[in-house]
N, C-alpha and C positions, 0 to 999 in steps of 0.2 A: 231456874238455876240462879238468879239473882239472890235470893237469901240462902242460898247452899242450895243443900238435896231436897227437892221437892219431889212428892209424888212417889215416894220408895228410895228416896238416894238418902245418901249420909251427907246431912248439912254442916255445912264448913264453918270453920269458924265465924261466931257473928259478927266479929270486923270484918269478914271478906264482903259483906253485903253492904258495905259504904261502898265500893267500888262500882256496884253496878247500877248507880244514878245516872243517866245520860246524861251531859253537856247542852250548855247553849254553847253558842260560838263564844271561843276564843282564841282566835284570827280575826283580825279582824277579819176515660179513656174510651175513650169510649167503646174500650175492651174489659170483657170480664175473664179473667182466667180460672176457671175453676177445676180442681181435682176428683176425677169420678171415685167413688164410693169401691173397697174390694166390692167382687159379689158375696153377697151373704150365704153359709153353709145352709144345707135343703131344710133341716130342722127344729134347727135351736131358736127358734122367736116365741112370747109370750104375749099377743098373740103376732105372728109374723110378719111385720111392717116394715121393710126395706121403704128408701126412696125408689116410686116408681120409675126414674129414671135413672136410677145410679147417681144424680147429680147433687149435691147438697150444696144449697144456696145460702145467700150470705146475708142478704136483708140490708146492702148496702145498695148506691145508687150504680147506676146501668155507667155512670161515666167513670169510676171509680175502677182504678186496677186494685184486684184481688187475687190472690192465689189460696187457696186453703189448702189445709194437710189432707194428703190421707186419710181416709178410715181403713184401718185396720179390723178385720175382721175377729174379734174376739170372744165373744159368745153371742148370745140369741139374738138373731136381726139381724147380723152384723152392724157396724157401726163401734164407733171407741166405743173402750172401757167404760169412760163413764159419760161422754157425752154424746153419746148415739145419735141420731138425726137430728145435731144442731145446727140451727139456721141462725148464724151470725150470733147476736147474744143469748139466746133460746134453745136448750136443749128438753129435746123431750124425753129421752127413756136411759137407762144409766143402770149399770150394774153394781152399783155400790152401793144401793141397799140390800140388795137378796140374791148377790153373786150370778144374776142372770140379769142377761138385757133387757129389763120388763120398764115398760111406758112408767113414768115418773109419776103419773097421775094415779095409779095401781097400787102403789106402794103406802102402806098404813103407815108413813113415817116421815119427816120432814124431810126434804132435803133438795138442795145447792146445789147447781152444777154452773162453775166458774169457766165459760170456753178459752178456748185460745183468743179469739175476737176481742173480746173483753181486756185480757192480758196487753194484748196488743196495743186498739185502743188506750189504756190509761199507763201501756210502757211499764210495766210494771220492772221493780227491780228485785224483786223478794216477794216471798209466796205471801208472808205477811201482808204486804202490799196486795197481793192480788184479791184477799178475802176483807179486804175492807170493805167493801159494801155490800155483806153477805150479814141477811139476817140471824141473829142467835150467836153471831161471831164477837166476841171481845177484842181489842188490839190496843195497841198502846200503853199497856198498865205497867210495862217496865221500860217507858219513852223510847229514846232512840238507843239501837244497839245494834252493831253491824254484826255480834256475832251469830246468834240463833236469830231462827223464824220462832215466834211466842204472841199464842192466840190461846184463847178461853172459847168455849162452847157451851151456852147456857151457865156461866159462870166457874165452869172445872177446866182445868188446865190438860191441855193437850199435849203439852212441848215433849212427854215421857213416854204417854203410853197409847198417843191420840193421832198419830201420824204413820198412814200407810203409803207404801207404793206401789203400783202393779199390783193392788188389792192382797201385799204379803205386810206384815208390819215389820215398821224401822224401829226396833226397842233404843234405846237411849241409854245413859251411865254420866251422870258429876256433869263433865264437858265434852264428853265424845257424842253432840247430838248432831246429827244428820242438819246438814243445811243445804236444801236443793235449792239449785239454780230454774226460776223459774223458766228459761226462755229451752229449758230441755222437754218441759212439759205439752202435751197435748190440752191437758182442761185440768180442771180441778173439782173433784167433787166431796160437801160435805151433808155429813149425814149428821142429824142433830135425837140425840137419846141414844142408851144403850144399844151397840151392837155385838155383844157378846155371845148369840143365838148363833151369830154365822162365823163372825172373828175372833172369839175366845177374848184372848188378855185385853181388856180398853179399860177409855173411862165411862163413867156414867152420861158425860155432856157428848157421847158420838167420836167422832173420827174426818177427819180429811183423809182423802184418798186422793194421791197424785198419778197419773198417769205419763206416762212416759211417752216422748214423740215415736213413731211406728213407723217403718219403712212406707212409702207411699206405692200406687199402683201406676203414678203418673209421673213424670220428670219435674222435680223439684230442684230451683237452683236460687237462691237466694244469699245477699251479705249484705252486710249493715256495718255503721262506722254509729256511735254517739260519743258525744261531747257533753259536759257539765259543769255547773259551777263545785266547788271545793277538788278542782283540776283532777277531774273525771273525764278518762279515754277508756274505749270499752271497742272493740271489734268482736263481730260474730259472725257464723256463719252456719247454711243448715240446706247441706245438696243429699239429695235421695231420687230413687228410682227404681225401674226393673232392669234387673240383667237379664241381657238376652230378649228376643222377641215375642218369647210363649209364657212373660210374666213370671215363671216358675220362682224364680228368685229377683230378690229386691233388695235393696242397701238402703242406709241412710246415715251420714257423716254429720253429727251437729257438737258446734268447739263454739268457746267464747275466752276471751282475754280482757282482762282488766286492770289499770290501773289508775289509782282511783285516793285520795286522801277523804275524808269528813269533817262533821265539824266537831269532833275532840282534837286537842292539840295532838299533833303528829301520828295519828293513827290511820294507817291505811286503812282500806277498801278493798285490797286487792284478788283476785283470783284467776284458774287456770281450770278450764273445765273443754273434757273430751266424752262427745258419747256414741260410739258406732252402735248401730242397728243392724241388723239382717234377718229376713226374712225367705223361707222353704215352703213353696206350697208344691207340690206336686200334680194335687186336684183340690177339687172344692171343696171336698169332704175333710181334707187333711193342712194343717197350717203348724209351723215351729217357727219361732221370732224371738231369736235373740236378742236381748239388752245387755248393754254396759255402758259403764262412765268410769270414769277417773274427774277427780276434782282436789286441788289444793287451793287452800285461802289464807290470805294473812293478813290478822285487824289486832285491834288492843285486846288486852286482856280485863282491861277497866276502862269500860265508859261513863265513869262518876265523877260524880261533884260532891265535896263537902258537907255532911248535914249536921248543924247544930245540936248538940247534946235535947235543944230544949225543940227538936223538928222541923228547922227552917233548913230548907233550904241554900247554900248557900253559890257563888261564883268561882268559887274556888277548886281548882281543878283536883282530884285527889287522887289521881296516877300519876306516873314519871315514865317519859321516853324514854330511858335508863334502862326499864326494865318492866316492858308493857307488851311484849309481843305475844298475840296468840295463832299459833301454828296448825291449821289442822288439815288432814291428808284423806279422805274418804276414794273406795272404789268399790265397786260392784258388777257383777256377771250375774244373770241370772236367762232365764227363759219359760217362754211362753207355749204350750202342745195343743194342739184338739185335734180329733178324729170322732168325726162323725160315722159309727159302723152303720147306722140307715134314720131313716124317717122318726124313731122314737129312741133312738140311744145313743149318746155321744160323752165322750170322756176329753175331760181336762188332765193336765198338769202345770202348775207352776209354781217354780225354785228360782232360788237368789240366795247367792252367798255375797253378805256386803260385811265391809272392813271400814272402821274410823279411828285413824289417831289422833291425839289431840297433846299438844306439847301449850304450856300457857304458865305467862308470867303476869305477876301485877305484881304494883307496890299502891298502897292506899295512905291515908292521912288518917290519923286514927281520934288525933284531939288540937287541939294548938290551942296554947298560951295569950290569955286573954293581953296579959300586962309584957311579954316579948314578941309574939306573933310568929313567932317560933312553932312548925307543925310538926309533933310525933308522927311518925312515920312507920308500919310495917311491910312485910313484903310476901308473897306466897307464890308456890310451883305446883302444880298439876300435872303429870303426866298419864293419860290414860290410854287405854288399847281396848277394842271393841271387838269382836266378830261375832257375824249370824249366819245360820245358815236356816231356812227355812224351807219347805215344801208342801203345796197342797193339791192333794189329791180329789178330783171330783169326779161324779158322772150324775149327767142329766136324762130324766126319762118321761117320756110322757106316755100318757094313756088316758082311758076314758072308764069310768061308773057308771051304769048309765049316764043319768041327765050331769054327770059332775066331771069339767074335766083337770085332770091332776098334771100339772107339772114339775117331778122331783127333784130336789137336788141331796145327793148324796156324799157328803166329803170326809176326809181322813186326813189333817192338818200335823205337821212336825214342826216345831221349832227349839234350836240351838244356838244358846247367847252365851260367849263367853268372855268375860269384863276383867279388865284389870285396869287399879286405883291407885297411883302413888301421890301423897300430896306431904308437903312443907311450909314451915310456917319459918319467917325470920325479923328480921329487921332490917331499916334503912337510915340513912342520916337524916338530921332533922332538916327541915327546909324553910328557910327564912322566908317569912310572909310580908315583911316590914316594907322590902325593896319593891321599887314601879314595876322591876322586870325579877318574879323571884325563880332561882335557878334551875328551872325544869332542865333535866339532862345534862347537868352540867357533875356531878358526882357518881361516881364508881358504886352502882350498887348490885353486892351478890348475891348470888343465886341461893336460897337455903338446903337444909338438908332436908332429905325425905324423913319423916318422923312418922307418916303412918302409908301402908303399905297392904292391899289385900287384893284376893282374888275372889271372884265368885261366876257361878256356872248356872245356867237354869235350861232346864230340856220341860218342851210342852208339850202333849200329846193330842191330840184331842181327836172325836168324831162328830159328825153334826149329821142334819137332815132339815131339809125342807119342803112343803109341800103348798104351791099353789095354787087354790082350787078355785074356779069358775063354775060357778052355775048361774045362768043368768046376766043380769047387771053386778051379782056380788062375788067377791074376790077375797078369798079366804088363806089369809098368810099364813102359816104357821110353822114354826122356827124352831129347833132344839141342837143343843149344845152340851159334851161332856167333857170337861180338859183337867188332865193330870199334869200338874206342875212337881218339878223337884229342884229345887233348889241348895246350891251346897255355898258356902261362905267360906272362906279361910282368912284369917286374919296371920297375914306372915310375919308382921311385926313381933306378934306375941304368940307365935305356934300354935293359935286354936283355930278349929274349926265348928260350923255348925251344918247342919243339911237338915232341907225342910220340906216336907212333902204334903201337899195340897189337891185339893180336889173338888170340880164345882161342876156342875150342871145351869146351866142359864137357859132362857127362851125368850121366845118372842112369839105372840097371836098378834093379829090384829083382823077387822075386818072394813073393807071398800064396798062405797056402792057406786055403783056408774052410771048415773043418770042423762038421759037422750040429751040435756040441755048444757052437759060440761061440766057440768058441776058433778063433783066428787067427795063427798064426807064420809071420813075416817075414824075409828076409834084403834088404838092399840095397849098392849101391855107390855113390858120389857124389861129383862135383868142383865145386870151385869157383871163381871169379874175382873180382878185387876191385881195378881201378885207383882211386884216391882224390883227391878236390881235395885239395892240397897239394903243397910239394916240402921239399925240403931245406935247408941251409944255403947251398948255391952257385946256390939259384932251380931246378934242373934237379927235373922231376916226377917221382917217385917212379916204381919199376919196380911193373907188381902184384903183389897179394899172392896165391897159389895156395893150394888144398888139397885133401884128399879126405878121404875118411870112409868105413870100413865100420860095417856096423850089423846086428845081429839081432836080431828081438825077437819077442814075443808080445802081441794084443791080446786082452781077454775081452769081451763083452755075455752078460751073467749071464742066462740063459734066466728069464723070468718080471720081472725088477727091471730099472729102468729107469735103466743107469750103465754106463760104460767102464772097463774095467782096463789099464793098459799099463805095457810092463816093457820095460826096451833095455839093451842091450850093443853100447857104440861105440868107436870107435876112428879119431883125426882127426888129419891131418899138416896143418900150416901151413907153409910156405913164405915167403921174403922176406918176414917178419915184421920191424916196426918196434922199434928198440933207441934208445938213449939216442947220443949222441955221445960218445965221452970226450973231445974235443977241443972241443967245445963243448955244455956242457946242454943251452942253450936250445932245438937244433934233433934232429932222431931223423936216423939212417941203417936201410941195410935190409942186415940180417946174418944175420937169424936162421931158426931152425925150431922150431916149438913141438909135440909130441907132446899131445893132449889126449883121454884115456881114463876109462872109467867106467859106472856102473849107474844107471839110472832107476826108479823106481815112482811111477807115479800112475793115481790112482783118484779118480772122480768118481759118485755115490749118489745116486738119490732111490730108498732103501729103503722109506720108508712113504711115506703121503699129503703128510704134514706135515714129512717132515725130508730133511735134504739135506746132504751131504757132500763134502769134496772130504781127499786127502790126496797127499803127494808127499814122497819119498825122493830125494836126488841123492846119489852117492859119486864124485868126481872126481878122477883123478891127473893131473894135467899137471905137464910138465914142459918144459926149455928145452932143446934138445939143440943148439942153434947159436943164438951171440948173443957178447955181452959175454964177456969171458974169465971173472969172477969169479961168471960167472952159469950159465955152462953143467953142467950136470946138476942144477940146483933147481929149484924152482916157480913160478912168477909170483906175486907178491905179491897180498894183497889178495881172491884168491878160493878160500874153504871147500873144503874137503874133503869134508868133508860137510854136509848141510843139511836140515831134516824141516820139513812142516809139517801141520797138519790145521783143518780146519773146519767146524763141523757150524750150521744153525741150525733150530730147530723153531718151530712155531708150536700151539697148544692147539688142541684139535679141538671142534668143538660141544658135546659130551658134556660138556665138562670143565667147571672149576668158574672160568673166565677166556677162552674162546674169543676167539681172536683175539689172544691175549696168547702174543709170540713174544720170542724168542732166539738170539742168535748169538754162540759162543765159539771164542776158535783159541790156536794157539800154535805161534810160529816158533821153529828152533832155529836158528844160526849157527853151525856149528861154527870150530876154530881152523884161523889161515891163515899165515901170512909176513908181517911188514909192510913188506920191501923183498926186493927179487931175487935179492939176494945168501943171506938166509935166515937173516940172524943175528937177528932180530927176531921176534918171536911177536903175532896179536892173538889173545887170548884168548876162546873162544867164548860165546855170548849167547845167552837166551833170554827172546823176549818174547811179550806175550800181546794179541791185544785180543779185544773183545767188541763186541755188540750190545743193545740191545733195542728192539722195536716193536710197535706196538698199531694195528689197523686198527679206529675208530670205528663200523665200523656195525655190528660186535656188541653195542654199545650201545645204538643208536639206528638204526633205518632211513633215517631223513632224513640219518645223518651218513655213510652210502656216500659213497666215494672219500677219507674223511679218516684220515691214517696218520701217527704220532707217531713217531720213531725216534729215537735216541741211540745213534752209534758212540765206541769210545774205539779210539785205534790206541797200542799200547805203554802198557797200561792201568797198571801197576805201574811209571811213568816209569825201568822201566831206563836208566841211563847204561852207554854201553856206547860204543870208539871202534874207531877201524880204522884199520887204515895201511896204503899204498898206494905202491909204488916209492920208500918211505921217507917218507913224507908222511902226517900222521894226519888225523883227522875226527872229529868227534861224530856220534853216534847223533841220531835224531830223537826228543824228550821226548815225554811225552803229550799226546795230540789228541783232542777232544773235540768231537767236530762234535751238535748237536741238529737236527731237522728237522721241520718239519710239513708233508707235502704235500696237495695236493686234487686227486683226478682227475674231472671230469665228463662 
């Protein structure tokens, strides 16, 4: 959203894209508490691997207080959504790639699972933040910005059509995008390539999949207080349990409060998030779990700086607190059903109707006068309104051929997006550059008028099927997808309308081998589909965007140690990819073809009792082979080459001379990228570090179980570091320094 409408939106005018440069500053136990496992339904595993004790362990040290969440029983195994029998950093089986809880190591396709641990450990404050040391993930390519979470996947942009929750997708619109709070989450999991065979609309680079925290089966009582520098106060809190003594029913209450400034001038941080849980089981066979949230946030509406006609970068702030606020309101209800009728049949359901409005101001700097230092000035309003409603329907079956045995999955997907766009463009007084102190905020500047104005509706249908087949050591995915889109437009400004009706079939094969030694190698194939809210300059909706992807890879589970190794080689065609207009900035056409190729590794460790690791390698070639004339055979700006990262944290073991007394240190590397498309620009690559430390109290003290001190710094050695992006630069985000105290009882 930084240079307007990406990804199917209508892009804004191209001064609105000065605005979204980031800033540099200018301001200057020896008890383990663990939560048993639901029991898992009699059925649904591929193949059925519950914790033989119910107990899911954490891979931290014996002196260390821990409490874990819950597992929520949601399909095969039981065990989350998507991080099913995670041990501390380590998740092994995950339903976000093939809508059933199948061992990670199964699955003919790359993919991440980000625990809560993790989260925890590195304090994260934003999802973005959480997938930073996730292989195949890009971050940072529009520096700091409190407003969206904005990550790349193998080089394609997620922020529109790339982000799920509760495995329903969050569609997107201009500025109405979903910004979840990460501390509502249980894990995070990314899938990397086309998943259109099970999810219909995405993009070619895969999907995150967020999961939502789940009523627990055990008494969860937890609060926290942090403190930060750029006068950051933040309370949370997250109590669950079962009502009544026979389990039947469970709650779970998780709220957060902040306020919070950064380092653009006078731009808060702010936010207000509520999410009750409940949970209905009757019997084992049968489970309903509600979710909801409410969330409101209020940050700038431009976090940029000044960029030189000729592409520098400059210090120069180019919003005004005047008239900088961006306002946005999200909520959601939805729920979770299964019923298991016996041993080989059991049926899903799950819906969610979610709501975003988004009210947002800026005023940007649009030139300034070399010989008065005098900066023009414009100003723009967005108002937008979002609702979804979505539902999917599944059922799973298994059976046997003789020697082959089949696991189905069968589903019937609805989804309802209905978008509304008002935006204005004006102006603001000019702003004297000349002075030591030049007047931010100090002039009356108004709001403009609405000048363009449209609605638009889009209904998806879809059905799928999948089928995973066992014979032997091999594992035979195979994936199909049919989705009927329609799409209607109205432009109210000028009384037309368009409606546009689409239709695509996608897949996915792949096959596994599972060999006695751990090792697992992979090959897959995959398509994708991707029609978009937005249209063009003439109002007429976008054609979709297509792709596929080959893939071959290898997984490892290190016989004895408790961690995944995965390695890929992919190869992914985009189709009616979105380009600039030459005939007008403000809005994209659909021209192109983007080639995007490359190598993964990532590794995820709990080596000892005490220490835990994660690491990730990306090497990326993409390139443009249809588009722009002056662009074809270069790179897309703004995303690495290459990218490393690692992170390890320990904590002292009993024995030692501090028990309880832990650590966490990492370091991301950034390599060099393009800072516009054409390729005559370079960003220079980056590397930045953070760390950890935390002390859990009751190696102290016994009475002081569940109290834990922690202190993250993110970009510990305030690298400045910028980036540029279809010609458009950014600042890096400065250092962050979150303190925390929490209490679990």
């Amino acid at each position: 959203m930084r240079t307007g409408r990406r990804s199917g939106r209508y892009r804004l005018i191209a001064s609105v894209v000065g605005m979204f440069a980031p800033l540099t500053s200018v301001h200057s136990q020896d008890i383990r508490e663990v939560e048993q496992a639901q029991p898992p339904l009699p059925i649904v595993d591929f193949p059925a691997k519950p914790p033989a004790d119910g107990v899911i362990t954490t891979g931290r040290s014996a002196g260390e207080s821990v409490q874990l969440d819950a597992i929520d029983v949601q399909g095969p195994g039981g065990g989350d959504a998507n991080s099913g029998d995670a041990k501390g950093y380590v998740a092994t089986d995950s339903a976000a790639g093939t809508k059933t809880n199948t061992p990670l190591i199964e699955v003919p396709q790359s993919i991440s699972v980000v625990t809560q641990q993790q989260m925890q450990d590195r304090n994260v404050q934003t999802v973005t933040e959480a997938v930073n040391y996730t292989a195949g993930v890009e971050t940072g390519m529009f520096g700091f910005d409190p407003r969206f979470d904005s990550f790349y996947i193998r080089g394609f942009d997620m922020t529109y059509t790339g982000v799920f929750r509760d495995g329903l997708r969050e569609p997107a619109g201009s500025f109405s995008i979903y910004r979840n709070e990460p501390y509502g989450l249980q894990s995070i999991a990314v899938v990397r390539g086309p998943t259109s065979a099970l999810y219909g609309l995405g993009s070619p680079g895969g999907l995150i999949d967020l999961t939502s925290k789940r009523p627990p089966s055990t008494s969860l009582r937890e609060a926290e207080f942090q403190i930060g520098n750029f006068e950051r106060y933040q309370g949370q809190f997250d109590l669950g349990g079962p009502i009544g003594a026979d389990g039947v029913y469970s709650y779970r209450l998780t709220g957060l409060v902040r306020n919070s400034g950064t380092q653009l001038l006078d731009a808060p941080d702010n936010r207000y998030f509520i999410a009750p849980a409940f949970s209905f089981r009757p019997d084992a066979a049968t489970s309903l779990t509600i979710l909801t949230a409410f969330q409101n946030q209020l940050t700038t509406g431009n976090p940029g700086f000044y960029q030189t006609p000729g592409g520098q970068l400059t210090n120069i702030y180019s919003g005004d607190p005047a008239f900088q606020d961006f306002n946005q309101t999200q909520f959601r209800i939805g729920y979770a059903f299964e019923h298991a009728f016996n041993d080989a049949v059991t049926f899903r359901q799950n819906a969610r109707y979610s709501y975003v409005f988004a009210d947002v101001r800026y005023t940007q700097i649009d030139s300034i006068d070399p010989d008065t230092y005098n900066a023009t000035r414009s100003t723009g309003r967005v108002i937008d309104h979002l609702n979804t409603f979505g539902v999917d329907n599944q059922a799973l079956i298994k059976f046997n051929t003789g020697p082959l045995n089949h696991f189905v999955l069968l589903g019937f997907e609805y989804t309802n997006s209905a978008f509304s766009d008002k935006i204005g463009f004006g102006s603001a007084p000019d702003l004297n550059l000349a002075t030591s102190a030049p007047n931010y905020g100090g002039q009356f500047i108004p709001s403009p008028l609405f000048s363009y104005n449209s609605y638009q509706s889009q209904q998806d249908m879809a059905v799928y099927l999948q089928d995973q087949i066992k014979f032997g050591p091999l594992v035979l995915t195979v994936s199909g997808r049919n989705d009927w889109v329609r799409t209607r437009t109205d432009d109210l400004a000028n009384t037309s309308s368009t409606v546009q009706n689409d239709e695509a079939a996608t897949g996915r094969v792949g096959l596994t081998y599972l060999s006695p030694v751990g090792l697992a190698p992979y090959v897959s194939y995959a398509t994708s589909f991707t029609p978009t809210l937005g249209s063009g300059e003439n109002g007429a909706a976008f054609k979709p965007i297509t792709g596929d992807q080959k893939e071959v890879g290898v997984k490892y589970q290190p016989p004895g140690i408790n961690g995944l190794i995965t390695a890929s080689l992919f190869d992914i065609h985009q189709f009616n990819s979105l380009s600039t207009d030459p005939n007008n900035q403000a809005f994209q056409i659909q021209t192109g073809e983007i080639r995007s190729r490359g190598f993964e590794l990532e590794g995820v460790l709990n080596p000892l009792p005490a220490l835990n690791v994660t690491l990730a390698y990306t090497y990326l070639d993409q390139k443009i082979l249809d588009g722009d004339a002056d662009t074809i055979g270069k790179s897309p700006s703004g995303i690495p080459a290459q990218s490393f990262s690692v992170w390890g944290d320990y904590t002292l073991q009993p024995d030692t001379f501090a028990p309880g007394l832990g650590g966490g240190f990492g370091m991301r590397f950034i390599g060099q990228s393009y800072g516009n498309d054409q390729n005559t620009t370079i960003n220079p690559q980056a590397t930045l570090f953070d760390a950890a430390l935390h002390y859990d109290f009751a190696n102290l003290d016994r009475s002081l179980a569940g109290v834990r001190l922690q202190i993250n710094a993110t970009n510990l050695f305030n690298t400045k570091y910028q980036v540029s992006q279809a010609g458009y630069g950014y600042w890096g985000q400065d250092r962050t320094i979150v303190a925390s105290l929490r209490y679990r009882w």
